[in-house]
C-alpha positions, 0 to 999 in steps of 0.5 A: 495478224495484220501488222502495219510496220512504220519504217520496215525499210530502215535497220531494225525495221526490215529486220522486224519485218523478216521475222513477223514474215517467218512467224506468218503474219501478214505483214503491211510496211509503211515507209517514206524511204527516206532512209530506208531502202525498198530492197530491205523489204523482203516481203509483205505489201510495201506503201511509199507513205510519210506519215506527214501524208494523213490522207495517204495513211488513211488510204492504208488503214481503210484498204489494209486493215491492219490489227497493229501497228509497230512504229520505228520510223523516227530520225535516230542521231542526236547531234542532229537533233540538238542543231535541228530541233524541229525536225524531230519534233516534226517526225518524231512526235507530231507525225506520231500523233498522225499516226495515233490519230488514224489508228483511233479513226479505224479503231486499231488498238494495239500499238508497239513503240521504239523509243530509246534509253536517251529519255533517262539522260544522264543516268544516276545510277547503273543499270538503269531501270525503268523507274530511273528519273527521265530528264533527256537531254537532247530533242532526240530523246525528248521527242521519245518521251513526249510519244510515251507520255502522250500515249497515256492520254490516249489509252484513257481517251481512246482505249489505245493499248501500248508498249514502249521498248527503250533500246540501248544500243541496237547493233548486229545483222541478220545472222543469214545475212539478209539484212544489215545496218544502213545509215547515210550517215553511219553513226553507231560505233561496231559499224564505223569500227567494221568500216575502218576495216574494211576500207570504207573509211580512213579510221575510227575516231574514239571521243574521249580516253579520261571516263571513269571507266577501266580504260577510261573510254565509254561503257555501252550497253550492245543488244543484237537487232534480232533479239530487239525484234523477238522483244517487238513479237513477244510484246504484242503477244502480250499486249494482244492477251492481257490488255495492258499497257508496259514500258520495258528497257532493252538490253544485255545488262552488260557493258563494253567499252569503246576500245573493247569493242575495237579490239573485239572487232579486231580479234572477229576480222583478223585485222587491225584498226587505226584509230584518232583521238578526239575529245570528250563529246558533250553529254556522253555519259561515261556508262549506260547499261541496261536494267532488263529483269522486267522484261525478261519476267514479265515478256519472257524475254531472253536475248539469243545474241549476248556474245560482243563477238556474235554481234560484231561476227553477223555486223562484219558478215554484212559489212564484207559483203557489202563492201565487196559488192562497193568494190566490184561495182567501182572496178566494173564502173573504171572500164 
């Protein structure tokens, strides 16, 4: 098929691109670069667009013709969109709605969506499964939710087909280390930890030690990016031969803790971290862990990269190597 990857430049983007690539599909990546970054690209045709530029994605759908498209370009920290609302109503919903738009205009009917367990909010009950109460509690998941109630409307205005995967917690790399975790800022936990490692930071900060959990920090639910791209593929395949829309949550269905995944970093690099103690942060939950049986019974899915340590293993991959690259570029540019 042709597949239109919005955000194939950012992290789990380019890796969803890699495997399309392998699986021979013809890849189209639309992305403003933003965050992205060219070089992440490994192939396919690449347009530098914002999907603020309706005349732009225009252009693309009229010259490219993609069959389907697969949308992963939304802002992701949600500190961020608690002080800057409106920049993720902007490009997380109404850019979204561009998007939409154009599809319907050159009748593309299929649609895959990267939306996020921040919808749930506060959770009632764990794992959380996809019939557990949606009340976000930040704009960040509040913008997800608005896409996937608005693409209801347009599956009955339109006839546009959907699937929405709500990830937990995306973590890993590219297993041949291709590909890594590239966030200016970084925010994700197994990346900042790898980073106090290697040298890029001073140490890692740990918000909270008073949770109601075994060692009192918070339980995350890891899932490894490769195993969110092979959901995307087994999606659309499913999406492209039944013809119904699904809402699916993402993850390993097991928990680690902040300071389990520290000393599970730890034990891959062979080093040791330092860490700071901070205070809760508001409106972290103590646990959040995924509910998946609905699309491993009804995707076939199966996560390939369960082990914590294989996660962190390919993460420390790409960190070490690019940390070393930083290095070598430092010492060439003090000659």
């Amino acid at each position: 098929m042709r597949i239109l990857v919005v955000g194939g430049a950012g992290y789990i983007g380019s890796h969803m691109v890699k495997m399309l690539l392998e699986q021979g599909h013809r890849v189209i990546v639309y992305d403003n670069l933003s965050s992205g970054y060219r070089d992440a690209v490994l192939g396919g045709t690449f347009v530098k667009g914002d999907l603020a530029d309706r005349e732009k994605l225009d252009d693309a759908f009229a010259r490219l013709r993609p069959e389907a498209v697969m949308h992963f370009a939304s802002h992701i920290q949600v500190g961020e969109s608690v002080l800057h609302p409106g920049k993720y109503y902007f490009n997380n919903f109404s850019n979204t709605l561009n998007l939409l738009d154009t599809m319907v205009k050159h009748e593309v009917r299929h649609f895959i969506f990267s939306s996020t367990a921040a919808i749930f909010g506060e959770p009632e009950y764990t794992p959380i499964d996809e019939s557990h109460p949606k009340r976000p509690l930040n704009p960040y998941g509040r913008s997800k939710l608005m896409v996937e109630e608005v693409l209801a409307d347009y599956e009955r205005a339109y006839g546009i087909k959907s699937v929405c995967l709500r990830y937990f917690n995306a973590a890993g790399a590219d297993p041949e280390g291709m590909l890594g975790e590239r966030h200016e800022p970084e925010t994700h936990l197994i990346p900042l930890v790898l980073q106090a490692i290697s040298g890029k930071r001073a140490s890692i900060q740990v918000f909270g030690r008073d949770y109601d959990t075994p060692d009192g920090t918070c339980i995350r639910d890891y899932v490894h990016v490769v195993d969110l791209c092979s959901a995307h593929l087994l999606a659309l395949h499913n999406l492209v031969t039944t013809g119904t829309s699904s809402r699916y949550n993402l993850g390993n269905g097991t928990g680690f803790s902040v300071q389990e995944v520290i000393r599970a970093a730890e034990r891959v690099t062979g080093s040791t971290v330092k860490v700071v103690e901070g205070e809760r942060r508001a409106g972290d939950p103590a646990v959040l862990v995924a509910d998946a049986t609905l699309a491993r019974s009804e995707l076939g899915w199966q996560p390939q990269y369960a082990d914590l340590e294989q996660i962190i293993a390919h993460a420390w991959q790409w960190e070490y190597a690019t940390s070393q690259i930083s290095l070598m570029v430092s010492q060439v540019g003090s000659r």
